[in-house]
C-alpha positions in Angstrom: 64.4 57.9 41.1 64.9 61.2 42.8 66.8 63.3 39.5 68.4 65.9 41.8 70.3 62.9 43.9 70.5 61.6 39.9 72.9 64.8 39.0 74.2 65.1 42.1 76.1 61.6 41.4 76.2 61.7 38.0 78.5 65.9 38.8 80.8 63.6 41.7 81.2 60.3 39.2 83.0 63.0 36.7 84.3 64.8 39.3 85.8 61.9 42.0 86.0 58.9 39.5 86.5 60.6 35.8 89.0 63.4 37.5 87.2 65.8 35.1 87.4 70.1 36.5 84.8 71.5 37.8 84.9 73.9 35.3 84.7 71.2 32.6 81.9 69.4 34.2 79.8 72.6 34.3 80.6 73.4 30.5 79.7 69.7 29.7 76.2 70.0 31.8 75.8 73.3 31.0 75.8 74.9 34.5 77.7 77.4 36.1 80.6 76.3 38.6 79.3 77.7 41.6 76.1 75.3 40.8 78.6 72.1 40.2 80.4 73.1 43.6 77.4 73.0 45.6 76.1 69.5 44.1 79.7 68.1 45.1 78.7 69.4 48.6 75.2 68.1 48.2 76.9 64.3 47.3 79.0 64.3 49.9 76.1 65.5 52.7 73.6 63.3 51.5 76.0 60.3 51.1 76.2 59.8 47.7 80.1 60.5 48.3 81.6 57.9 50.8 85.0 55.8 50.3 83.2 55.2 47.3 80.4 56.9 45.1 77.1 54.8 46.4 74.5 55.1 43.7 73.7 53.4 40.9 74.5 56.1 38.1 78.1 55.5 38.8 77.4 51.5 37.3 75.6 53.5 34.2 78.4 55.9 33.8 80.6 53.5 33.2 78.8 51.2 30.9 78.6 54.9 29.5 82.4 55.1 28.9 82.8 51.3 27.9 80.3 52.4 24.9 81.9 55.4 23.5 85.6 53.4 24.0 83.8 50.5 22.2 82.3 52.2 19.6 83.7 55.4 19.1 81.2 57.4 20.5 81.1 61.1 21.1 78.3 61.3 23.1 76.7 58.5 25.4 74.0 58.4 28.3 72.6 55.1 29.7 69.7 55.4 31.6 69.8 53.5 35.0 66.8 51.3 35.8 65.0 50.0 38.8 62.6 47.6 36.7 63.1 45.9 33.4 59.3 46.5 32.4 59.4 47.6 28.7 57.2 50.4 30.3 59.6 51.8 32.6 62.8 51.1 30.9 60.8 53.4 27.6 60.4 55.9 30.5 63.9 55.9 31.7 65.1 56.5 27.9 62.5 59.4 28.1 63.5 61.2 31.2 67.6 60.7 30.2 67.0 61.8 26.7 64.8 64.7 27.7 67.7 65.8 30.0 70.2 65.6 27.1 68.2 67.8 24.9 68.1 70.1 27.8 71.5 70.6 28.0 72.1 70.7 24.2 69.4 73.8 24.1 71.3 75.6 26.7 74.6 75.7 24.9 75.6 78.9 23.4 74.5 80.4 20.5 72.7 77.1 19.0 71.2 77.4 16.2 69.3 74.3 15.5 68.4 70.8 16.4 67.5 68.0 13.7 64.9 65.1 14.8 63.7 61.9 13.7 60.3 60.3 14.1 59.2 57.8 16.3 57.9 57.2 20.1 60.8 57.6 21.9 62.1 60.8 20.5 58.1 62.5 20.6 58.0 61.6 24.5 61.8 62.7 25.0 60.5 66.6 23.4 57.2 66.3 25.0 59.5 66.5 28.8 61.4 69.6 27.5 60.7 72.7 29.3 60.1 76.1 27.2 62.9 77.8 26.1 63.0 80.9 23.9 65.5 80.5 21.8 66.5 83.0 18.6 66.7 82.1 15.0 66.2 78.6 16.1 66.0 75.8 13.6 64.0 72.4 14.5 64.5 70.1 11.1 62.6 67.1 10.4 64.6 64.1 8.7 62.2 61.9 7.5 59.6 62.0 5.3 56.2 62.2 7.0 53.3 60.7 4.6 52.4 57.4 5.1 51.1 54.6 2.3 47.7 56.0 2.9 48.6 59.5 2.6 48.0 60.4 6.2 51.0 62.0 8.1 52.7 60.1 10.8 51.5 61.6 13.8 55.4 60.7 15.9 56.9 63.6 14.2 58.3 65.3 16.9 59.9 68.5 15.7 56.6 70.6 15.7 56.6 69.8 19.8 59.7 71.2 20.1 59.7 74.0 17.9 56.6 75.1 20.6 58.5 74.9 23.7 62.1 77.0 21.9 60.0 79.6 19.4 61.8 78.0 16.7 61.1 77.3 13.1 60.0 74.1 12.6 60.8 72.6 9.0 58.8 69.6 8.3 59.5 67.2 5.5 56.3 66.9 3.7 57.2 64.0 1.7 56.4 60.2 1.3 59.4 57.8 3.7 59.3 55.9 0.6 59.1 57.0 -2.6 56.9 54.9 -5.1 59.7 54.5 -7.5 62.9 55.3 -8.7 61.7 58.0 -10.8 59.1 59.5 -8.3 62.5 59.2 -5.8 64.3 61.7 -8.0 61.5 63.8 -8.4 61.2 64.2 -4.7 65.1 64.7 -4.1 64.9 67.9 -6.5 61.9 69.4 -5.2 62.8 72.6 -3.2 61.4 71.5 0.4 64.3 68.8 0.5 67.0 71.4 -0.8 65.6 73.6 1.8 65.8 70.8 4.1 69.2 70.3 3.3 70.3 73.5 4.1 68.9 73.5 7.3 70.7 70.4 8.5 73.8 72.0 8.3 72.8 75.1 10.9 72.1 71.8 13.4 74.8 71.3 16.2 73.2 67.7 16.7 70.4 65.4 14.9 68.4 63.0 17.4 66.8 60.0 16.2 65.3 56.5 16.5 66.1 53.2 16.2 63.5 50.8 14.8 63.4 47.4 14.4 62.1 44.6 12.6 59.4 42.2 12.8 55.8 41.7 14.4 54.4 44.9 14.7 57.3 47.0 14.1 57.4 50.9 13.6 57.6 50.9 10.3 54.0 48.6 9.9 52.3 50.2 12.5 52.8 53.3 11.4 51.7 52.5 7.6 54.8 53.3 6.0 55.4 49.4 4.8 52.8 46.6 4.7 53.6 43.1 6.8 54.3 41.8 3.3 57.1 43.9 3.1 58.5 43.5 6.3 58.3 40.0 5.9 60.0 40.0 2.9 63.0 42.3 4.3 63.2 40.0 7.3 64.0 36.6 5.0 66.6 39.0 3.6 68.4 39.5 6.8 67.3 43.1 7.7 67.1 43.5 11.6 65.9 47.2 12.1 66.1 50.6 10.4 67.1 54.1 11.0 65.1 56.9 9.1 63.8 54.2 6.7 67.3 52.6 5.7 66.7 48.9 6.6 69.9 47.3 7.4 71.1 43.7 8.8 73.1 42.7 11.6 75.8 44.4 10.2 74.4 47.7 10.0 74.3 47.1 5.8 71.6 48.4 3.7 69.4 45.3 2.4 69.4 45.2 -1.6 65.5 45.6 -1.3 63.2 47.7 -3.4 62.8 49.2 0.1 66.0 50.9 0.3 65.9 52.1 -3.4 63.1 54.6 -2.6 64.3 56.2 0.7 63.8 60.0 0.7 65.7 60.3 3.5 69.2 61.3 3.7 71.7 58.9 2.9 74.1 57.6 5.5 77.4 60.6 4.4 74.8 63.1 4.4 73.6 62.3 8.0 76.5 61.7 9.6 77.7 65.6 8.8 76.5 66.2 12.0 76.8 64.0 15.3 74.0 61.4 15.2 72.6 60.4 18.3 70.6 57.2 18.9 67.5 57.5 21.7 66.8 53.9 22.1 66.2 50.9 24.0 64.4 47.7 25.4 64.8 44.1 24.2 63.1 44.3 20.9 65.6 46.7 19.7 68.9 44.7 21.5 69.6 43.4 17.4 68.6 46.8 15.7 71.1 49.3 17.9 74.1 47.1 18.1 73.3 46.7 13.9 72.9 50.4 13.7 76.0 50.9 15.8 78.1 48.9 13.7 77.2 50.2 10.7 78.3 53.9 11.6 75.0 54.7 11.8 75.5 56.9 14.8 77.8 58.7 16.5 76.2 58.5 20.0 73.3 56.8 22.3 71.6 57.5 24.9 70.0 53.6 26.1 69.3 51.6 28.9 71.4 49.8 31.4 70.3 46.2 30.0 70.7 47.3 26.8 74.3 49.0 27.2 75.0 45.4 28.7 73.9 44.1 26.1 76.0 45.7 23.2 78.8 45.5 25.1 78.6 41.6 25.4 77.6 41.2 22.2 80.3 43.9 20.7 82.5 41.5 17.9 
């Protein structure tokens, strides 16, 4: 899909259909004005602009809207797809996602940008062009260390602290705590204060979705056996965000699991605006659990999978 055609429908949907200014469209994308009024002329020559807008972004901007109506979402972009390959819809995700992040690092005077783990959100900073950015913050929230002791290697703040000059603060700590005790010990340790602290210079946290089941993040990464996840499945859990395995309700599972999660709890999190990069079929169960358990605040998805939640919304 051509990307400048992309933004030159997505500027006249807001514009023609979401009567939003042209001044509020270019502080939204971050652009100047002059720039928005040229891609309005742009739409209209190339045809995007007839009696109606012709494209297919203006069928993703609304399953956009319906979302952030639905679920009271402050942020949502659903990335419009051409084939339903798990392949291409992870790539469409990717390229949406990237351009997100893009516009959240131009925004004035930010200060910082907390990530999760996983696939998605590593491919979405790998697409990020360089930006040299001051006393800028890229805070990792989840622990990194595997069962084996090995790191997980989808950490994605290091790639993005590269392309901004930022400081990147990793948390250099087991997912899952062995126990209770070793938990506590981990929560009062001064990397996860430090951690803390950092959060809250953040304007926004990006993170994954996982889900549960035959090869699943969380086993294929070594952070549970298939023991485990087999045992969390007959439980009811469904999928997981930063290690918090919940069920189809977005509740955390009473599960061993769940009582030695270094990462931060659910009120912590959601301090700053939460948004979800994730898609595809296998995670259909996961996001809608995740979105109606508060878990986030916003999504950037897929077309299918927007269609999903909102046919599936209770």
């Amino acid at each position: 899909m051509d990307e400048k055609l992309e933004l030159q429908a997505k500027v006249a949907w807001l514009y023609y259909i979401g009567n939003v200014t042209q001044q509020d469209i270019a502080k939204q994308l971050s652009l100047s004005r002059p720039t928005i009024q040229r891609l309005l002329n742009l739409a209209i020559e190339n045809g995007v602009v007839q009696v109606k807008i012709d494209h297919t972004i203006s069928t993703t901007m609304d399953l956009a809207e319906r979302l952030k109506k639905r679920f009271n979402l402050i942020e949502c972009e659903v990335a419009p797809i051409e084939e339903s390959t798990a392949t291409q819809v992870d790539k469409a995700i990717t390229v949406t996602a990237g351009r997100f992040l893009e516009q959240v690092l131009r925004r004035p005077k930010i200060t910082g940008v907390a990530l999760g783990t996983g696939r998605a959100v590593r491919s979405m900073c790998h697409g990020v062009s360089r930006h040299m950015l001051n006393d800028f913050k890229v805070v990792s929230l989840a622990g990194t260390v595997v069962l084996d002791g090995s790191f997980n290697r989808y950490d994605a703040s290091l790639s993005l602290a590269d392309k901004t000059d930022g400081k990147y603060y990793i948390l250099s700590i087991p997912l899952f705590a062995e126990n209770l005790e070793d938990r506590d010990y981990w929560y009062s340790t001064r990397t996860y204060k430090r951690q803390l602290d950092c959060y809250t210079d953040c304007q926004v946290a990006m993170i994954g979705v996982g889900w549960m089941g035959e090869r699943c993040p969380l086993v294929e990464d070594g952070f549970i056996t298939t023991e485990v996840m087999y045992d969390l499945v007959n439980k009811g859990a469904v999928g997981d965000v930063l290690g918090w395995v919940f069920d189809a309700q977005g509740r955390v599972i009473e599960h061993k699991v769940n009582e030695c999660v270094t990462s931060f709890t659910q009120g912590v999190l959601l301090q700053r605006p939460v948004i979800g990069v994730a898609g595809g079929v296998r995670k259909h169960r996961a996001i809608l659990a995740a979105l109606r358990g508060g878990w986030l605040n916003g999504l950037i998805t897929d077309q299918l999978t927007a269609e999903f939640l909102l046919a599936n919304a209770d």
